[in-house]
C-alpha positions as CSV (number, residue, x, y, z in Angstrom):
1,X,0.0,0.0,0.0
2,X,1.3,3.4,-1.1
3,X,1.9,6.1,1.5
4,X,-0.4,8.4,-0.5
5,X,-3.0,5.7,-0.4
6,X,-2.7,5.0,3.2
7,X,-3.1,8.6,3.7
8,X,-6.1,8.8,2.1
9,X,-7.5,5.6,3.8
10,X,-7.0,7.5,7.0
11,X,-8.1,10.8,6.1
12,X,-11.6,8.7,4.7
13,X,-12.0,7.2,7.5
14,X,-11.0,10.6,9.9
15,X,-14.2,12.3,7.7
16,X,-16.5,9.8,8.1
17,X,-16.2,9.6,12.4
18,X,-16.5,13.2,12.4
19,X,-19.5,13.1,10.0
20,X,-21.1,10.4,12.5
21,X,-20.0,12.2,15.7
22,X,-22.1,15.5,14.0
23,X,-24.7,13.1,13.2
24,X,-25.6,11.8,16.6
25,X,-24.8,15.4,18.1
26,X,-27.4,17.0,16.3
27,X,-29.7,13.9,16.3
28,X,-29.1,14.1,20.4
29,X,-30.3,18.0,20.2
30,X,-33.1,17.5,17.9
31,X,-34.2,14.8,19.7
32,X,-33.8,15.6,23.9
33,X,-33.7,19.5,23.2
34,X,-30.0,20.4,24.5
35,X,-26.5,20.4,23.2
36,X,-24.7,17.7,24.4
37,X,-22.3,20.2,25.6
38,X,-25.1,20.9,28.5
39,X,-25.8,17.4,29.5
40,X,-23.9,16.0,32.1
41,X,-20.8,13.6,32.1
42,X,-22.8,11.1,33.9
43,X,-26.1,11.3,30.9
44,X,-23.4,10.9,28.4
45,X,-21.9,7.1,29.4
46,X,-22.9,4.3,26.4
47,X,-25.0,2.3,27.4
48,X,-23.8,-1.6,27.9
49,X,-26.8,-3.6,25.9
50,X,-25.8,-7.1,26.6
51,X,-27.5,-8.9,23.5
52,X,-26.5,-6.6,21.1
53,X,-26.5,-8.8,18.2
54,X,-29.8,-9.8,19.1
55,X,-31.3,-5.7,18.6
56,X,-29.8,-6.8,14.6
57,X,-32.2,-8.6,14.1
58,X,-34.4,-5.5,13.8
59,X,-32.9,-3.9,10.7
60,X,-31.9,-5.2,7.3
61,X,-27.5,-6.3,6.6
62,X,-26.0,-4.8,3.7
63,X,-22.9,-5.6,2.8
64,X,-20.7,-9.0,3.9
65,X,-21.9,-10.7,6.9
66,X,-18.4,-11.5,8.0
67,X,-16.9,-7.8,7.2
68,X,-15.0,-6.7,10.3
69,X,-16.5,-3.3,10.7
70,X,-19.8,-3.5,11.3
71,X,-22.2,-0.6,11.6
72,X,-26.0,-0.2,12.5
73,X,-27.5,2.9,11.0
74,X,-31.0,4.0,13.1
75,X,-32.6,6.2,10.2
76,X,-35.4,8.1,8.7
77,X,-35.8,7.9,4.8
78,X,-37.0,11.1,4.7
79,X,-34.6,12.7,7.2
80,X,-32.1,15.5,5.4
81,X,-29.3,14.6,8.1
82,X,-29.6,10.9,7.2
83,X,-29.8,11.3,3.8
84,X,-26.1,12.9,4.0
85,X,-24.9,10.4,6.2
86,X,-26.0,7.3,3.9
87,X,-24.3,9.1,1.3
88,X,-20.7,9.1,3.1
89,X,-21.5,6.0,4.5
90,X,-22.1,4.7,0.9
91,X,-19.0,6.4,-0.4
92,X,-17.6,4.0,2.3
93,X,-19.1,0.8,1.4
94,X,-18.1,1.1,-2.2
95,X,-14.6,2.3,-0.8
96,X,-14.2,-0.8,1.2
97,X,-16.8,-3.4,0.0
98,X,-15.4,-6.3,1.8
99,X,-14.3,-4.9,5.2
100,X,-17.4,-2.3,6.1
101,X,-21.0,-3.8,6.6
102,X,-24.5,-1.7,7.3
103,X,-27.4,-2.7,9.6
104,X,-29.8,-0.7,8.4
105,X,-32.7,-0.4,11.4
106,X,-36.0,1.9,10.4
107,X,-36.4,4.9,12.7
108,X,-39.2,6.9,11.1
109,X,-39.6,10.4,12.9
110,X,-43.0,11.6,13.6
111,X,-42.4,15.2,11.8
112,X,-42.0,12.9,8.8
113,X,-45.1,12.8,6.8
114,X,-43.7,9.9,4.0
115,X,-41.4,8.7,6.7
116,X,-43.7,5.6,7.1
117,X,-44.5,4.8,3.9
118,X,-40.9,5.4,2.6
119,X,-40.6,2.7,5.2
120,X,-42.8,0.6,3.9
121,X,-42.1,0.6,0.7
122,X,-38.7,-0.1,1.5
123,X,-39.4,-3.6,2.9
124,X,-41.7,-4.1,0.3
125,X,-39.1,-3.7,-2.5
126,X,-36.9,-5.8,-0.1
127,X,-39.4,-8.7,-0.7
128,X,-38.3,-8.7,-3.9
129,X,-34.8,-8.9,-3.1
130,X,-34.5,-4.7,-3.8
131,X,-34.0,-3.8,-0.5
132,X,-30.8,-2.4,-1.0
133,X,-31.1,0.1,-4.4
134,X,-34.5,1.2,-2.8
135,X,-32.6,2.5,0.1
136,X,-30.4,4.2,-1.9
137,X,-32.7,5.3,-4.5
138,X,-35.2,6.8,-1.5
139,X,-32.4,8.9,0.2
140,X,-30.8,10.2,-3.3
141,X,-34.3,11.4,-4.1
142,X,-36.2,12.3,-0.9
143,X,-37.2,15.7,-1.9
144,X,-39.5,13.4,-4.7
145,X,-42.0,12.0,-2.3
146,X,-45.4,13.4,-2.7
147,X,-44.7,14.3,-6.2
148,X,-43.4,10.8,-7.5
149,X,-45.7,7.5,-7.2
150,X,-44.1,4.8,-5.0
151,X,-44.6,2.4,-7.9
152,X,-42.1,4.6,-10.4
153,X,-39.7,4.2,-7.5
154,X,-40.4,0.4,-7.6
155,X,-39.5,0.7,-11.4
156,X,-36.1,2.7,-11.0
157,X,-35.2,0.1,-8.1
158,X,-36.4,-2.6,-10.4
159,X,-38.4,-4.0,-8.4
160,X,-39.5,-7.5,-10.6
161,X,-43.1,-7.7,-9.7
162,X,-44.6,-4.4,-9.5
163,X,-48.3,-5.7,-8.9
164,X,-46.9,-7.6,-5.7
165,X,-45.1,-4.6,-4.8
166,X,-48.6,-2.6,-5.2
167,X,-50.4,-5.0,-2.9
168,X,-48.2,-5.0,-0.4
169,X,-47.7,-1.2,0.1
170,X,-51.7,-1.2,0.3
171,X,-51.9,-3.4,3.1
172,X,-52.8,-1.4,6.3
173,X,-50.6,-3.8,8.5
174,X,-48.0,-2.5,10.4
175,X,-44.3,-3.5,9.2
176,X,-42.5,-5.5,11.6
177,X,-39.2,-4.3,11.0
178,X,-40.7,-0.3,11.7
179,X,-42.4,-1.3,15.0
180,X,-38.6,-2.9,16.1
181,X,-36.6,-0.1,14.7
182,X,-38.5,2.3,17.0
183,X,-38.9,0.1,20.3
């Protein structure tokens, strides 16, 4: 490996902790109302969750199941914040396709009107095996939902059977994988 190369592995990788540091800072604010700078030492501690592995069970792998650095991303499809961190974090994937791996787990805000549905249709193309270019097809063109029909998104994600993809975003039942993301 070059030096100029191993330079830019580590300058990569530098960006993309900052970029996920930034992330859950302002995720913390939006979400609890205060900088993290105001909270104390003591509310700041991880959190020790003893069957970790288990909670992956709750979001959909992408990438190599045996890839050494593995990352869960708790997101929003329609989320601006989220939809530049899957961009980095896709920069990284196709940087590193056989050492980084994504758990992707479904946390829909409530301020999101097509945060559900995006959701939804997301594991509906996933039944199909199109998990994966939906998810990046939803956050590349977020601003399009309301104005686009879910079913021309099922055609750019190639999505095989579109009438199966149809019913299933009809059905009124909740998605598993959204109620787990949130609980």
């Amino acid at each position: 490996m070059s030096t100029r190369v191993k330079w830019d592995t580590i300058f990569t990788a530098t960006l993309v902790i900052c970029a996920l540091i930034t992330t859950g800072l302002v995720g913390y604010r939006q979400l609890f109302g205060q900088s993290a700078g105001s909270a104390s030492r003591s509310s700041l501690r991880g959190v020790f969750i003893p069957n970790w592995r288990s909670e992956l069970a709750a979001g959909v792998p992408l990438g190599p199941s045996n890839a050494p650095v593995q990352l869960v991303e708790f997101s929003d499809f329609e989320c601006p914040y989220c939809a530049s961190l899957h961009a980095n974090l896709k920069s990284v994937l196709e940087r590193f396709p056989a050492d980084v791996a994504i758990t992707y787990v479904h946390f829909p805000l409530s301020m999101h009107r097509f945060a559900v549905p995006a959701a939804r249709v997301a594991e509906c193309a996933g039944n199909q095996g199109r998990f994966a270019a939906m998810h990046d097809l939803l956050f590349e063109e977020q601003n399009e939902f309301g104005l686009k029909p879910w079913n021309e998104f099922a055609t750019d994600a190639k999505v095989p059977d579109l009438a199966a993809f149809e019913a299933c975003i009809q059905n009124k039942e909740p998605v598993r994988r959204v109620i787990e993301g949130l609980n």
